[in-house]
C-alpha positions in Angstrom: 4.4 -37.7 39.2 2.6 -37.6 35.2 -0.6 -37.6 34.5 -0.2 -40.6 33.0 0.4 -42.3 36.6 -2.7 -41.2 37.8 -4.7 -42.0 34.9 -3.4 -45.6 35.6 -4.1 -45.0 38.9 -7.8 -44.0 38.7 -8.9 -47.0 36.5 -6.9 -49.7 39.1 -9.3 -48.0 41.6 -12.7 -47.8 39.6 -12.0 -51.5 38.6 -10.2 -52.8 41.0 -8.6 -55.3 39.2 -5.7 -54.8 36.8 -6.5 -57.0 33.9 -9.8 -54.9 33.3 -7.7 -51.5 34.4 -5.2 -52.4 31.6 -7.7 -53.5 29.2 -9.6 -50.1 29.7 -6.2 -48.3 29.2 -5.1 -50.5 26.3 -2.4 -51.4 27.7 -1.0 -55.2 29.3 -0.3 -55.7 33.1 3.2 -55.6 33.8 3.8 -51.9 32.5 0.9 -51.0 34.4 2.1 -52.5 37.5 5.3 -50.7 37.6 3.3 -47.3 36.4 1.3 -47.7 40.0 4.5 -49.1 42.1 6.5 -46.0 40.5 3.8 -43.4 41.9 3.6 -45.1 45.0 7.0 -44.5 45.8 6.9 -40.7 44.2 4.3 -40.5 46.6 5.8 -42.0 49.9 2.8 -44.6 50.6 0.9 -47.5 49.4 -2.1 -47.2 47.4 -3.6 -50.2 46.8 -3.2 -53.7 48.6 -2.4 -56.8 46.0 -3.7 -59.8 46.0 -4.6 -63.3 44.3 -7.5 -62.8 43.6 -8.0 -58.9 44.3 -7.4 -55.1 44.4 -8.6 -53.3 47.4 -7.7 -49.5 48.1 -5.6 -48.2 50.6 -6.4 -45.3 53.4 -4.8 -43.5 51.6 -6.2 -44.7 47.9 -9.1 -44.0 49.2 -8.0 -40.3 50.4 -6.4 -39.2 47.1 -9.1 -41.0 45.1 -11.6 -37.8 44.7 -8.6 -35.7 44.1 -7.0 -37.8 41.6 -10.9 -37.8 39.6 -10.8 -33.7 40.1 -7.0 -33.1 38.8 -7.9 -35.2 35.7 -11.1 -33.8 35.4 -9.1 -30.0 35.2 -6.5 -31.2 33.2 -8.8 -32.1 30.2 -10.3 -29.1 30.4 -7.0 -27.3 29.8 -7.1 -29.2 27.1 -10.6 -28.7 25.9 -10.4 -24.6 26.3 -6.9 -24.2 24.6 -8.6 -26.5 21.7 -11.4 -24.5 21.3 -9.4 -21.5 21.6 -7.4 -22.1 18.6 -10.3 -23.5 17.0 -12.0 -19.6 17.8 -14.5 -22.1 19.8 -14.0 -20.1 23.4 -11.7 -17.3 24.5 -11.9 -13.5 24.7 -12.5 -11.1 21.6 -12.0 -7.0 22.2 -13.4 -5.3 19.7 -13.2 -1.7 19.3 -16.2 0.4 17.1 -16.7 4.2 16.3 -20.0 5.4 17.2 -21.5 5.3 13.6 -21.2 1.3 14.2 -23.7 1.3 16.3 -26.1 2.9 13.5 -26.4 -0.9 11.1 -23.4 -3.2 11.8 -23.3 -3.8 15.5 -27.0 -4.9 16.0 -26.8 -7.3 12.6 -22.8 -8.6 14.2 -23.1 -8.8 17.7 -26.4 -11.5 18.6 -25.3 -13.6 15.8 -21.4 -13.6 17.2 -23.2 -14.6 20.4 -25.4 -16.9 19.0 -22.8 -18.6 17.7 -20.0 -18.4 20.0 -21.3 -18.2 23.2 -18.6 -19.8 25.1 -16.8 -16.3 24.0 -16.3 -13.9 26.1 -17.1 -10.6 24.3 -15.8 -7.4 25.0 -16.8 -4.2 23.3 -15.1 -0.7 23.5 -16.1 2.9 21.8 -13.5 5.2 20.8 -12.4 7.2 18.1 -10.7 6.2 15.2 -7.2 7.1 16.2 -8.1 5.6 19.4 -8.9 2.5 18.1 -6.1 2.2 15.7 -3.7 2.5 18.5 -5.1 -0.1 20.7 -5.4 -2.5 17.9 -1.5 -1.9 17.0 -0.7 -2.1 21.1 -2.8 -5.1 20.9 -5.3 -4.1 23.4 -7.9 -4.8 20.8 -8.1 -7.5 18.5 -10.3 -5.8 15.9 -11.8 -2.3 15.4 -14.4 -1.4 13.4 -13.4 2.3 12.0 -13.5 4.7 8.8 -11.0 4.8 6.6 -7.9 6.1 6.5 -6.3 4.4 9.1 -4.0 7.4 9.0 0.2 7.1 9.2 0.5 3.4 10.7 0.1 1.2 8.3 0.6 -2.3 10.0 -2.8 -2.5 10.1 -5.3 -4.0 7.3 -8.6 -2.7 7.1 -10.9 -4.7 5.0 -14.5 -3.2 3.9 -17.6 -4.0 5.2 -20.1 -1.1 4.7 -20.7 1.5 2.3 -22.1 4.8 3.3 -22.6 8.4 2.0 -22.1 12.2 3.8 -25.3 13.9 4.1 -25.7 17.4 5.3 -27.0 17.4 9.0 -28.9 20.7 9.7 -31.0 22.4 12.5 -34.7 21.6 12.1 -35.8 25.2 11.9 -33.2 26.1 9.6 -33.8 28.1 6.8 -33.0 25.1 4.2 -34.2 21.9 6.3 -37.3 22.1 4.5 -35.8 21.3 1.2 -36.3 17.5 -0.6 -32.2 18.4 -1.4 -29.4 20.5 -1.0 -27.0 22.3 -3.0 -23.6 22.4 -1.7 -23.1 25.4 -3.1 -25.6 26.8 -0.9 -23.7 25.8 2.2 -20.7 28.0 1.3 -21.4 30.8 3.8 -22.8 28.2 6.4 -21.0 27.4 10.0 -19.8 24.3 9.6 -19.3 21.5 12.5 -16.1 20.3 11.6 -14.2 17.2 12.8 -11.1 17.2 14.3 -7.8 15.7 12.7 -6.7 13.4 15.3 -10.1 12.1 16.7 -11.9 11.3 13.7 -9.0 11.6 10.7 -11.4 9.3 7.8 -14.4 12.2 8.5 -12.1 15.5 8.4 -10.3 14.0 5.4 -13.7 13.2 3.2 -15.3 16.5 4.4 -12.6 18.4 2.7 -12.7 16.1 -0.3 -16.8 17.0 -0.7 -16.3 20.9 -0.2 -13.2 20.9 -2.8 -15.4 18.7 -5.3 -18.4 21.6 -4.6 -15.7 24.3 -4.5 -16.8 26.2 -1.2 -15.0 26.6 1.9 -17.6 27.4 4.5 -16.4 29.0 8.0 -15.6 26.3 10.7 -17.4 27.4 14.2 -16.5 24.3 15.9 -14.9 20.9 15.6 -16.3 17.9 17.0 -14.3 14.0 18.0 -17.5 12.1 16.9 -20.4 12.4 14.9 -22.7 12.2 17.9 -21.0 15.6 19.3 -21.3 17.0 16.2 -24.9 16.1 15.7 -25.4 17.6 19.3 -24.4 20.7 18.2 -26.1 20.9 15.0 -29.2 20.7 16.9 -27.8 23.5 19.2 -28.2 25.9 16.4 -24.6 26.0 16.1 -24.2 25.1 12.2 -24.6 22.6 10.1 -22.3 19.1 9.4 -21.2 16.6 6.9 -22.3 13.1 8.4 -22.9 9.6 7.6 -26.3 8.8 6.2 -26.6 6.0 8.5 -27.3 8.1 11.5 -30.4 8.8 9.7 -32.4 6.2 12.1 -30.6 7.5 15.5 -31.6 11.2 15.1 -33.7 13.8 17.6 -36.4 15.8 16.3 -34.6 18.7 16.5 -31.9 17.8 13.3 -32.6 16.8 9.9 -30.8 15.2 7.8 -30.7 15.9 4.1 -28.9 13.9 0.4 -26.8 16.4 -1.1 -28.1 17.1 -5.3 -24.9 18.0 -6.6 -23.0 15.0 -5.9 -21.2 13.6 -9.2 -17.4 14.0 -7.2 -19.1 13.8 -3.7 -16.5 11.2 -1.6 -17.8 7.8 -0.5 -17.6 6.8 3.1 -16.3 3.1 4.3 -16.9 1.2 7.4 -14.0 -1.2 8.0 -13.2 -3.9 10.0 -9.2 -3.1 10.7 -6.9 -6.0 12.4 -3.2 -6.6 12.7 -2.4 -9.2 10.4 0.6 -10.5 12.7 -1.5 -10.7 15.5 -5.0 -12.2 14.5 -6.4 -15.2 16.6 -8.7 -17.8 15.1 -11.6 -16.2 16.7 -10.7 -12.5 15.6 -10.7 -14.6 11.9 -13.8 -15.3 12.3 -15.3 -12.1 13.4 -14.1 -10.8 10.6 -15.3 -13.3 7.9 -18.9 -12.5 9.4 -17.9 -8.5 9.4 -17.1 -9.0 5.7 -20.2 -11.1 5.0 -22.7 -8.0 5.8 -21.5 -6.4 2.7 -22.3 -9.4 0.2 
């Protein structure tokens, strides 16, 4: 049995009569005969009685005809949702962010994504970014949004789409939050809020950058996963951290946040949009064409 048959089938029983059945399939008579007398017999019964002048359905035409309209109706849409799906039309998208997405990208990305695509099923997931690498490599994300470096696997492609700067995070009723600026130098002797190697690699790495280019290497009294912790226990009175100045409009009273004056070698932080290229659906394509458009 084809779907063909029963496409033959369902316009002999809307029209009941063959000529305008085959002239609605585009087709002559006498192949569409033997298309109906072929099912018939796949079938094991009579579907429509022939006559002269007529076409009448069967008891059992008339049983099978509501199923025939429903198992056509379902196969088109197989065909309509695997069309759209390679067109990036419907589907499923993972996406994985760090938390300092949240700070510009994600509210600009996400109701335009499902303004546009809302036939898409959209799922979102926060990690870190070694987190997030992995599960874009084991593809149990399409995309990740992440800092730079991606660290040692280097399958993935991580393409720009923000630019940021460290600023110097520090208790409000420190002894230097009242200042316009901060030397670095003057952070030398400070407890740092560190971050840790394997949870958050692009931050540790552009930390050390900032306090070889200031030449100080302040004592480390605790190492945080993700800026959020570390902002948490800034405000604890703990010590003070390197972070990106986009937190600057997710902050509590109790942390300030302030530009650093010394900062001719001071590193530049990235957000990117990071994807395996061998694995990259049309829909992941375009997720990232609109990730990369934010930064024009």
């Amino acid at each position: 049995m084809e779907l063909r048959q029963l496409k033959h089938f369902l316009a002999v029983a809307e029209t009941l009569n063959f000529r305008a059945a085959a002239e609605k399939l585009n087709m002559t008579q006498p192949p569409l005969s033997v298309s109906i007398r072929k099912l018939e017999e796949e079938i094991g019964a009579e579907l429509l009685v022939r006559s002269t002048h007529q076409v009448e359905l069967t008891a059992a035409g008339r049983e099978i005809l509501q199923d025939v309209r429903e198992l056509l109706f379902g196969a088109e849409e197989v065909k309509r949702k695997a069309v759209e799906t390679v067109a990036g039309l419907s589907g499923e998208l993972r996406l994985g962010f760090v938390g300092s997405a949240k700070n510009r990208v994600l509210p600009r990305l996400l109701p335009e994504f499902r303004n546009r695509f809302p036939n898409v099923v959209l799922r979102v997931f926060e990690g870190s970014n070694a987190e997030l690498s992995t599960a874009v490599l084991d593809r149990r994300l399409d995309l990740a949004l992440l800092r730079p470096p991606l660290g040692e696997r280097s399958e993935l492609r991580a393409q720009n789409i923000e630019d940021d700067e460290l600023v110097v995070a520090l208790p409000a009723q420190h002894k230097l939050a009242r200042m316009a600026e901060i030397r670095a130098i003057d952070l030398g002797r400070e407890p740092y809020i560190g971050y840790t190697s394997v949870g958050s690699p692009g931050l540790a790495a552009q930390c050390r950058v900032a306090f070889e280019a200031a030449g100080i290497n302040p004592p480390v009294a605790q190492r945080a996963i993700q800026v959020e912790t570390a902002l948490f226990l800034v405000e604890t009175g703990l010590g003070f951290a390197l972070v990106p100045s986009s937190f600057r409009h997710r902050l509590n009273p109790g942390v300030v946040l302030l530009p650093v004056k010394d900062r001719t070698n001071w590193p530049q932080l990235q957000l990117a949009v990071a994807y395996d290229p061998a694995f990259t659906s049309n829909i992941a394509k375009t997720m990232i064409a609109m990730c990369t458009r934010l930064v024009e």
